[in-house]
C-alpha positions in Angstrom: -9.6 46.2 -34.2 -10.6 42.7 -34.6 -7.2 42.4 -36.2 -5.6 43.9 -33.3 -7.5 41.3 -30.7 -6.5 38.2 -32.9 -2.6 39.6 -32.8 -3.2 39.8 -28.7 -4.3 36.5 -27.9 -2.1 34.8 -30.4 0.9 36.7 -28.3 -1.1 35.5 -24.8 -0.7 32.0 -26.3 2.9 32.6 -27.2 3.9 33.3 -23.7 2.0 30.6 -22.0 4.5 27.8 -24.1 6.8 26.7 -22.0 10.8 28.1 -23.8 12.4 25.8 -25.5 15.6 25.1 -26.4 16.5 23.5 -29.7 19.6 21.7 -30.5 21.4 20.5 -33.1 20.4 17.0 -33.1 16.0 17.9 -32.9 16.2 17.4 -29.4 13.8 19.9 -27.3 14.5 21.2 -23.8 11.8 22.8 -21.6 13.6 25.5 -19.5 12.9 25.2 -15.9 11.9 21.3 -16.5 14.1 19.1 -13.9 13.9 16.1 -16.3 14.8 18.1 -19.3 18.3 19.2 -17.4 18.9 15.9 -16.0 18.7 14.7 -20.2 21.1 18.0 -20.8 24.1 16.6 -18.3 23.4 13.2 -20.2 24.1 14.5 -23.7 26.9 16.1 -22.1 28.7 14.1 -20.4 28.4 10.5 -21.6 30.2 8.7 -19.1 29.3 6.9 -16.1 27.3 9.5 -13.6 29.0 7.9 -10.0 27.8 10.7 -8.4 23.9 9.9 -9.1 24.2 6.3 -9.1 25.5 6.8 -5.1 21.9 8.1 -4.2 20.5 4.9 -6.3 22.6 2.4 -4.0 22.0 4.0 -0.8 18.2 4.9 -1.1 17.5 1.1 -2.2 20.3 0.2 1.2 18.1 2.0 3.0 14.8 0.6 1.6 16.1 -3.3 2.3 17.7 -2.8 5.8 14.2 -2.6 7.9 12.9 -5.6 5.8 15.2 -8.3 7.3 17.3 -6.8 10.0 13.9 -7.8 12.6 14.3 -11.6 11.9 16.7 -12.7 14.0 15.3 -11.1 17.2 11.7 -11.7 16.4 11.0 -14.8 18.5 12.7 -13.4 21.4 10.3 -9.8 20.5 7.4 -12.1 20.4 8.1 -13.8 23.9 9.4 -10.6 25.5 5.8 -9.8 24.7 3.9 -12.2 26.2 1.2 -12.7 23.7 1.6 -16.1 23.0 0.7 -18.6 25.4 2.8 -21.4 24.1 5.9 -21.5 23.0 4.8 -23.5 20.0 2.7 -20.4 19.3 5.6 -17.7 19.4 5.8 -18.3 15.6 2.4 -18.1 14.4 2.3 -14.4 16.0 5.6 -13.6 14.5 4.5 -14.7 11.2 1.7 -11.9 11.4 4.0 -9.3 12.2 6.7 -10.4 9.0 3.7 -10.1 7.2 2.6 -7.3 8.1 5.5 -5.2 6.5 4.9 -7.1 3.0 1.3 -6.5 3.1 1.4 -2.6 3.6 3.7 -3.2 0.4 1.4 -5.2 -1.2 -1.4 -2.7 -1.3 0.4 0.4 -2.3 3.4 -0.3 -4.3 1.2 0.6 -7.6 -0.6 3.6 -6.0 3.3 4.8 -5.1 4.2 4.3 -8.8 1.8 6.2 -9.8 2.9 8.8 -7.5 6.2 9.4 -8.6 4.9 9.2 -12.2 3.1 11.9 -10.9 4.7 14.4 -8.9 8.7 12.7 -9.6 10.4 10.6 -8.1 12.0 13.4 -5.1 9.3 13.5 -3.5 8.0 9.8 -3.4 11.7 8.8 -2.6 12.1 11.4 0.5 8.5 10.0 2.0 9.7 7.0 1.8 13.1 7.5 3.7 11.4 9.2 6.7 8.9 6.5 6.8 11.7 4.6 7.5 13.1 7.1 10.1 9.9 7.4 11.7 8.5 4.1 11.9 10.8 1.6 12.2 12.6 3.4 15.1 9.2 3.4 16.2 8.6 -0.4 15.7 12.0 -0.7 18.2 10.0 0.8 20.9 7.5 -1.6 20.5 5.7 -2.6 24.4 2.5 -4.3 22.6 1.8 -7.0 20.2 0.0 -5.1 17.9 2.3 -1.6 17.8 4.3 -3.8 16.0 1.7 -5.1 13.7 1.0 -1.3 12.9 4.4 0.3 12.5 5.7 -2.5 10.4 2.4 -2.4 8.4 3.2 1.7 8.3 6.4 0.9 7.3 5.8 -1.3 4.1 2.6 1.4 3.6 4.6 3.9 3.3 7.9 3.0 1.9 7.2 1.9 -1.7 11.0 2.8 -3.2 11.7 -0.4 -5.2 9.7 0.6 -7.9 10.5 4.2 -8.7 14.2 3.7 -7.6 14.3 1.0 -10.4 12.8 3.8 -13.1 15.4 7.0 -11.2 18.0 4.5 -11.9 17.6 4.2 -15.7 16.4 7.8 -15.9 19.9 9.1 -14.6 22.2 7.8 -17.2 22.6 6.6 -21.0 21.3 3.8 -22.7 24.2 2.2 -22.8 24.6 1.9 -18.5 20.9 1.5 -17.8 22.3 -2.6 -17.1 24.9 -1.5 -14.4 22.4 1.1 -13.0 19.7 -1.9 -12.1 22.1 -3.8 -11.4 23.3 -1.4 -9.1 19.6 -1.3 -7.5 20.0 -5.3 -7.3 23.6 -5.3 -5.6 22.3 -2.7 -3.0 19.1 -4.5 -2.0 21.2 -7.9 -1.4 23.5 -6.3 0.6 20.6 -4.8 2.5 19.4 -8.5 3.2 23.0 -9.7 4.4 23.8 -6.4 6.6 20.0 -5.9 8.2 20.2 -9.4 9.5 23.5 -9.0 11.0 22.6 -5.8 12.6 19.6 -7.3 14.0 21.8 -10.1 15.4 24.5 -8.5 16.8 22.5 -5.3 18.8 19.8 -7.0 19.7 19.6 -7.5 23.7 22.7 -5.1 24.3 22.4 -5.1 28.1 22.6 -9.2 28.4 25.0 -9.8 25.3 27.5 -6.7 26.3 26.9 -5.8 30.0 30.0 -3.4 30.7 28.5 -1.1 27.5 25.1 -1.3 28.2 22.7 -1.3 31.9 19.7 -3.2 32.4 18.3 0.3 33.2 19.6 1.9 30.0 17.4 3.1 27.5 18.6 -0.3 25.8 18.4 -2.8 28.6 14.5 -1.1 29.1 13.8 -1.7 25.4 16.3 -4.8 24.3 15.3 -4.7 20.5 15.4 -0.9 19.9 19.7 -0.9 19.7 19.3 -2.2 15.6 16.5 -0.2 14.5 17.9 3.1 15.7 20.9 2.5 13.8 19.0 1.3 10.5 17.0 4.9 11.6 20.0 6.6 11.9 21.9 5.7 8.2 17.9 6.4 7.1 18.3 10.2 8.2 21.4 10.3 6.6 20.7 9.4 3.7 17.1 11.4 3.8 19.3 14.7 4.4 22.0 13.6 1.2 18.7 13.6 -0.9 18.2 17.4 -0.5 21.0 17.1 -3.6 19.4 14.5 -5.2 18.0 15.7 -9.0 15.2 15.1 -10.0 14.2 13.3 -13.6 10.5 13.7 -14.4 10.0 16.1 -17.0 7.3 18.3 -15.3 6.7 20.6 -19.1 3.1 20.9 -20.2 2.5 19.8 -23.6 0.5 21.5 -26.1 -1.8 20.2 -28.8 -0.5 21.6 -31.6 1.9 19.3 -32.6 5.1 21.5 -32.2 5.7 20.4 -28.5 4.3 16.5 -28.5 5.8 14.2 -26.2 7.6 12.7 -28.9 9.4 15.9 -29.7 10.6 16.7 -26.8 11.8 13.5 -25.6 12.4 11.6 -28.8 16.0 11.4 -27.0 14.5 8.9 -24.6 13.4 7.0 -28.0 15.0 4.4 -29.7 14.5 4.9 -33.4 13.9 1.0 -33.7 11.0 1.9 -31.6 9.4 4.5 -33.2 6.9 2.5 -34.9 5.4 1.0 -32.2 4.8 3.7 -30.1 1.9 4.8 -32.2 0.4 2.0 -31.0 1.3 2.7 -27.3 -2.2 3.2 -26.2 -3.5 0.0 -27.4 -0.7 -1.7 -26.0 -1.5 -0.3 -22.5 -5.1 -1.6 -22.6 -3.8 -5.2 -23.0 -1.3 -5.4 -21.0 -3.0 -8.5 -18.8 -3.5 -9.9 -22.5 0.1 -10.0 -23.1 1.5 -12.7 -21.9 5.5 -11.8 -22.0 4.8 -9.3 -19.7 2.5 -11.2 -17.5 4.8 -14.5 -17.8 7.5 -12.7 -16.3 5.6 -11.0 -13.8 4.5 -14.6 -12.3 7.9 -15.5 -12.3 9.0 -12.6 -10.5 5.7 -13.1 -7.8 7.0 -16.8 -6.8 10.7 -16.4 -6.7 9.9 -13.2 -4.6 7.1 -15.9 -2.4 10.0 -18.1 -2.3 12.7 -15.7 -1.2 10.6 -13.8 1.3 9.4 -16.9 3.0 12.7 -18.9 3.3 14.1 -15.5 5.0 11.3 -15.7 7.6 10.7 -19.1 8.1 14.6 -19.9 8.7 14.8 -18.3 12.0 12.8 -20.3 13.7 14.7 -23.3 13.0 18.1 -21.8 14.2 
């Protein structure tokens, strides 16, 4: 009897283990795992995936357009207000509202890491392209000083894609194109810069810059800045619906403790072997990661060309 209880639960624990595939090469496959079939078309097919890498430059398109495309209109949005008094203040309330984007990114780029490290990169990726829809067509509509503030604040909050869009990019292909696919992410956010500026240059104030297209009474003429963010809303949509085909790459497989299925096993394809040794030392390594100053050297190099770039682009409008 006892016999017959211990046979039981040892056949309940069999079928609680996720199936595996094993192939010829060690590698293990979780059925059902969305990062474990994304690795199977890599082993597969080892050339170039094009079709992936499209989602990867138009997601991080969409994530740079709503940064930039505002500055060229901005003084005329902050006067068009009326909340400045001056015109020598116009700037110093515009400078709050460029900031305001940045700072919403500021406090919860990390916490949207984490998110998609979480529950995958899909998710985080779709919330962050119907932020986009949602509040940056609403920052067009803008009638007050500080419903700008907050959707552009709600904007940046909400739309932290850099980061995972960086890791979906190397996730999706082979070692060996993980350099074109960032700098896929890299050509796609600099062509965001160039194209959300022009946009916001040539449709702002339709109604006074093309009269026989657009009346003073038009949805346009009521709401002059409203023209460039509803078409930076509009690619956004698109874009949001082509992601309903987008895979996704986080291996969502629970490990157990036995050994058989570690997360070295079943993703020692992600692994270089130069770089087996040191990942037993993986969790010490993550503890001092402020200690270690490559990482941290790089990072401070990374904060004040981004200072650097982010300020020239704001502050150059308004000596134009």
């Amino acid at each position: 009897m006892a016999e017959q209880d211990r046979n039981g639960r040892a056949a309940a624990a069999e079928s609680s283990v996720p199936l595996l595939e094993k192939k010829a090469d060690g590698v293990l496959y979780v059925e059902g795992c969305p990062g474990c079939a994304v690795d199977r078309r890599k082993a597969a097919n080892p050339g170039i995936p094009y079709g992936t890498f499209i989602y990867v430059w138009t997601v991080t398109l969409c994530t740079a357009l709503p940064i930039s495309s505002l500055f060229p209109f901005l003084y005329f949005m902050i006067r068009d207000l009326h909340v400045a008094k001056r015109t020598e203040d116009i700037g110093f309330y515009a400078g709050f509202v460029g900031a305001s984007f940045m700072f919403g990114r500021c406090l919860t780029s990390t916490l949207w890491g984490i998110a998609a490290d979480r529950i995958g990169r899909k998710p985080v990726v779709v919330f962050g392209i119907l932020s986009v829809v949602i509040f940056n067509t609403l920052f067009g509509l803008s009638v007050t000083y500080w419903m700008a503030i907050a959707t552009r604040f709600l904007l940046g909050a909400l739309n932290g894609l850099l980061g995972p869009m960086k890791a979906y990019a190397i996730e999706v292909c082979r070692p060996e194109h993980e350099p074109l696919a960032l700098s896929l992410v890299s050509t796609a956010w600099g062509i965001g810069l160039i194209i959300g500026p022009a946009l916001g240059g040539y449709l702002a104030l339709p109604a006074e810059k093309y009269p026989n297209i657009f009346s003073p009474d038009s949805l346009f003429g009521r709401f002059p800045y409203f023209l460039p963010c509803l078409c930076t809303s509009v690619f956004a949509a698109i874009v949001l619906i082509s992601c309903i085909w987008m895979p996704e790459t986080l291996h969502k497989h629970k490990v157990s403790d036995d050994g058989n299925q570690s997360v070295e096993a079943l993703e020692a394809h992600l692994i270089d072997p130069k770089e087996e040794v040191g990942q037993s030392n993986s969790s010490n390594t993550k503890k001092s990661l402020f200690k270690n100053w490559p990482l941290m050297s790089s990072i401070i190099v990374y904060c004040v060309f981004s200072f650097h770039d982010m300020a020239y682009t704001e502050v150059l409008i308004f000596y134009l």
